[in-house]
Phi, psi and omega in degrees: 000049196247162160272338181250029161285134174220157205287333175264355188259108125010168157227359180097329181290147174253133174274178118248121227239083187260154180068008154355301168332309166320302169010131155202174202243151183253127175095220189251038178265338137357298127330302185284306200278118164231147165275128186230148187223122160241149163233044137090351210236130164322127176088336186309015190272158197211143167213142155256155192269173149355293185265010180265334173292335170288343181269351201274270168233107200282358175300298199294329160319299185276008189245005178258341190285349190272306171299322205316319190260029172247191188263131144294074179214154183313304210295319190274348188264344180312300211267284174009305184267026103327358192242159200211070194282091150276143171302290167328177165248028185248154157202163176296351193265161198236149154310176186218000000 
């Protein structure tokens, strides 16, 4: 909502993301929705479902599904470590 957004400039704002815990899923993707990993080693792939990554950790759920939607470009990872996912409603950051 800026007047000087443009698609390619970083803009500088930082998000911040409280209640991440709250989350919830529609249908059966709870259940259904697998998160998946590899570390690179035969046999090395590892998967979880939807809801066992919300119990574990609901910060890295929404926040991979958020990296997820930037461009893999310097510009998406730029902005990517701009973003700041809490569970709670407390977080460290101050208003401006």
């Amino acid at each position: 909502n800026k007047v000087t957004y443009t698609p390619h400039v970083d803009s500088g704002d930082y998000v911040i993301i409280i209640n991440a815990a709250k989350i919830q899923f529609t249908g059966n993707k709870e259940q259904d929705k697998m998160y998946y990993r590899h570390s690179n080693h035969p046999g090395g792939i590892k998967s979880i479902s939807a809801g066992e990554l919300k119990a574990k950790n609901p910060e890295r759920l929404l926040e991979n599904s958020i990296k997820g939607m930037l461009p893999s470009t310097r510009l998406g990872e730029n902005q990517g470590k701009k973003l700041f996912v809490y569970g709670g409603a407390e977080h460290p950051h101050a208003a401006q």
